[in-house]
LUMGU-97867 format. One line per 4 residues: number of its first residue (from 1); for each residue x, y, z of C-alpha. Coordinates in nm, 2 decimals. Layout:
NUM	X:Y:Z | ...
//
This chain:
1	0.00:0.00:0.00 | 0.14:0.35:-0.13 | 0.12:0.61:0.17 | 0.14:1.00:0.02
5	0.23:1.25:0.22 | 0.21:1.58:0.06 | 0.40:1.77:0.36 | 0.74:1.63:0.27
9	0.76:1.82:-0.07 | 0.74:2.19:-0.11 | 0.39:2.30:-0.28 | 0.13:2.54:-0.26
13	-0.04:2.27:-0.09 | 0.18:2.32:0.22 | 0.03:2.70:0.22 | -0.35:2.60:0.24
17	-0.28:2.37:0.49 | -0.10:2.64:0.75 | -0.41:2.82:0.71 | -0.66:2.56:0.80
21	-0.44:2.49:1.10 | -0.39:2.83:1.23 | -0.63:2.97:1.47 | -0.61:3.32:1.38
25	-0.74:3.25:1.03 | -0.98:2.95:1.15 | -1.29:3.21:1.27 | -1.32:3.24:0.89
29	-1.54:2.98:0.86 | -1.59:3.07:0.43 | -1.19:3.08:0.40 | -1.16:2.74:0.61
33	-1.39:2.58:0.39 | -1.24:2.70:0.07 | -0.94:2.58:0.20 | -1.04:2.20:0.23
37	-1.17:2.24:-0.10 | -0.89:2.37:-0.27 | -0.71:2.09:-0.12 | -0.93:1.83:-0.22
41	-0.88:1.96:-0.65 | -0.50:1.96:-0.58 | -0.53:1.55:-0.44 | -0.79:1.50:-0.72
45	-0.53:1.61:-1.01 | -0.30:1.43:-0.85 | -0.49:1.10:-0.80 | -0.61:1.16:-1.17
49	-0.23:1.07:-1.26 | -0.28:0.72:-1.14 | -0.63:0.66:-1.32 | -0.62:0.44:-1.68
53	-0.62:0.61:-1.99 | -0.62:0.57:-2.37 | -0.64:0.80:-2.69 | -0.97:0.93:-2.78
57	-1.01:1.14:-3.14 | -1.18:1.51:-3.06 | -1.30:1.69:-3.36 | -1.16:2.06:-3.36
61	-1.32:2.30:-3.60 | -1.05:2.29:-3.83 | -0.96:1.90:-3.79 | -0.93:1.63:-3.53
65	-0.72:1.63:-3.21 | -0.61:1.32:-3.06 | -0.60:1.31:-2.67 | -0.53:1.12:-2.38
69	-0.82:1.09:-2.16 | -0.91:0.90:-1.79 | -1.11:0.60:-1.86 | -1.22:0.51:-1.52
73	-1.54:0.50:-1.36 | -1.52:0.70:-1.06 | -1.68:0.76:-0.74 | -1.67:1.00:-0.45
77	-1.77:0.87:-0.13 | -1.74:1.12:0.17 | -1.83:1.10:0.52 | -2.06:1.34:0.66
81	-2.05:1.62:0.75 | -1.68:1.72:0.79 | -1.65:1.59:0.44 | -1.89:1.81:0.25
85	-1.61:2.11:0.17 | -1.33:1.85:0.09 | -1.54:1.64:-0.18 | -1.62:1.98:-0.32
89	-1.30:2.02:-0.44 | -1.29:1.66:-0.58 | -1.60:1.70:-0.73 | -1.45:1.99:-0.89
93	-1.21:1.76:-1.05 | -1.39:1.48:-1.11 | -1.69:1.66:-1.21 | -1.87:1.34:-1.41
97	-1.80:1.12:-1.07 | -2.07:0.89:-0.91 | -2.13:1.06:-0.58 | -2.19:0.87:-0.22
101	-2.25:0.99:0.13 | -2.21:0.84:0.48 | -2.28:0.94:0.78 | -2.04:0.82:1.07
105	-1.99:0.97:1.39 | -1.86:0.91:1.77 | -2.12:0.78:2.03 | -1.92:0.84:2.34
109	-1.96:0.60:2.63 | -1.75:0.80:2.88 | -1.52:1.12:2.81 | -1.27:0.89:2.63
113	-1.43:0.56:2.53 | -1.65:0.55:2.19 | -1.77:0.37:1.93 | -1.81:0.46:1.57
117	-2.24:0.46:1.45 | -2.30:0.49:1.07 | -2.62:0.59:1.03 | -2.71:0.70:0.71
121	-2.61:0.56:0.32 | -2.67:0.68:-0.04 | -2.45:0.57:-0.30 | -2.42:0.39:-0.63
125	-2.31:0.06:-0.71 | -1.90:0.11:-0.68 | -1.81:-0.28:-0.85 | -1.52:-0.23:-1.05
129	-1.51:0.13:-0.99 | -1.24:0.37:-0.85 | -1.34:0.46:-0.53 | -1.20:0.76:-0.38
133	-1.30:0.81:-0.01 | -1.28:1.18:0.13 | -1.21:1.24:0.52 | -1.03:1.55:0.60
137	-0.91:1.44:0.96 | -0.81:1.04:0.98 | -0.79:1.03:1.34 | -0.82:0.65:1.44
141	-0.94:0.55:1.17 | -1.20:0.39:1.32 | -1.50:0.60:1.07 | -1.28:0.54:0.78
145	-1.30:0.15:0.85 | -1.69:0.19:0.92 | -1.73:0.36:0.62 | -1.52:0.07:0.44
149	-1.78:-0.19:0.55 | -2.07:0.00:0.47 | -1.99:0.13:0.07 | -1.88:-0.25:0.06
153	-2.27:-0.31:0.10 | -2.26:-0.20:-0.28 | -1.98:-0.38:-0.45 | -1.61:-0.49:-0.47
157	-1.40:-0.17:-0.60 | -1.15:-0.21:-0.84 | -0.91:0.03:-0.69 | -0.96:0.25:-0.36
161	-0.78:0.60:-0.29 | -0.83:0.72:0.08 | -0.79:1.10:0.09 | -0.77:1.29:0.38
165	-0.60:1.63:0.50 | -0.49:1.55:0.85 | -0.41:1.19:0.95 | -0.27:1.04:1.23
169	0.07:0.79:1.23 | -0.22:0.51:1.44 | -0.46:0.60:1.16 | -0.29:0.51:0.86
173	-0.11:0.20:1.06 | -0.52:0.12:1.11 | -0.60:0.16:0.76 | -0.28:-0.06:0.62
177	-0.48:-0.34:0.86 | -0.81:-0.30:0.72 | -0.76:-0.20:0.37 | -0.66:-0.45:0.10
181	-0.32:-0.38:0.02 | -0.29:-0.43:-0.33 | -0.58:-0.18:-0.46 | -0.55:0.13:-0.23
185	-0.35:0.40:-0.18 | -0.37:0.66:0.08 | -0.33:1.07:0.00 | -0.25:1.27:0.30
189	-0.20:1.64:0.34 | -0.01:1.64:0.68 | 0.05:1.34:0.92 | 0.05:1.41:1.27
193	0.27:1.21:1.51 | 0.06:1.16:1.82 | -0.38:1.14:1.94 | -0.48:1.27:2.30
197	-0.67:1.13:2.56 | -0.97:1.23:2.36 | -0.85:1.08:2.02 | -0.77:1.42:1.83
201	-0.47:1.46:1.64 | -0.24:1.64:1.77 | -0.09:1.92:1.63 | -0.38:1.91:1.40
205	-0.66:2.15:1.38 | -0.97:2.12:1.61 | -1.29:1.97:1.51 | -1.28:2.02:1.09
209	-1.68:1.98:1.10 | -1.73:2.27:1.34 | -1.51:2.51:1.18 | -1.64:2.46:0.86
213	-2.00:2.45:0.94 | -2.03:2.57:1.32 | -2.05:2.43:1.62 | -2.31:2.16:1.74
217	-2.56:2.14:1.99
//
């Protein structure tokens, strides 16, 4: 399993991600979001370099152009509702995509202890598909394994790109376990050494569904 981690080259990336982190530029929500976004079409250009692709003939006005072009059936599967900004920015890459939408969240049985509920499911059949799943903070990766077993529900992939902004070293050591090794690789922004006692990354940035969307009740 290829493991990306954007933060050990120099890009622009490296830019939109010191923003999202920084807590004098997190209280705007509108910048914070666009953020995530923009760094969800950077990962999407980039995971469009490992699709197939063959030469299709485009007729110009003045003749026919010849031009290489993705081939694979792809579809976006984000977890809710951290998720919404980041496959924004994939959608705007992979704008004829298949689009699918869980919801997973922590039920907590004391301050610390929790277990990961998926609630909610819409998405279309992924067999033989490229699936790219979107979670901008890969804490435990505990909801990226949920999420696993529930697109599962409608197919057998053919290959499997896990994006996500922030991810933890026990996260991605989680998802090598769970994922099968052959078909997915795994895009990160940033990877974080260390969780607290509450199973936040640390450095990381706070709660990425709150800042984009408020907090909750």
């Amino acid at each position: 399993m290829e493991i990306i981690d954007f933060s050990k080259t120099n890009s622009l990336l490296n830019r939109f991600v010191a923003e999202i982190r920084d807590v004098a530029v997190q209280a705007d929500r509108m910048r914070f979001r666009r953020n995530i976004a923009r760094i969800g079409e950077v990962m999407a250009y980039e995971i469009s370099k490992h699709l197939d692709y063959t030469t299709k003939a485009v007729t110009t006005p003045l003749g026919t152009a010849h031009v290489s072009t993705p081939d694979d059936e792809v579809v976006l599967c984000t977890i809710l509702r951290a998720g919404l900004a980041f496959h924004e920015g994939f959608l705007n890459y992979f704008d004829d995509a298949g689009n699918a939408f869980i919801s997973a969240y922590r039920r907590y049985k004391d301050e610390t202890e929790f277990e990961i509920v998926t609630e909610y499911l819409a998405a279309p059949t992924i067999d033989g598909k490229t699936l790219i799943i979107n979670d901008p903070m890969l804490a435990t990766g505990c909801s990226m394994e949920a999420c696993w077993h529930a697109i599962r529900t409608k197919g057998e992939p053919r290959r499997v790109h896990i994006a996500s902004v922030i991810a933890s070293d026990q996260a991605v050591r989680h998802v090598q376990e769970v994922f099968p090794d052959a078909v997915t690789t795994v895009w990160c922004a940033a990877i974080d050494p260390e969780l607290n006692e509450h199973s936040y990354i640390v450095p990381g940035l706070g709660d990425a569904g709150d800042l984009a969307y408020g907090p909750k009740d």
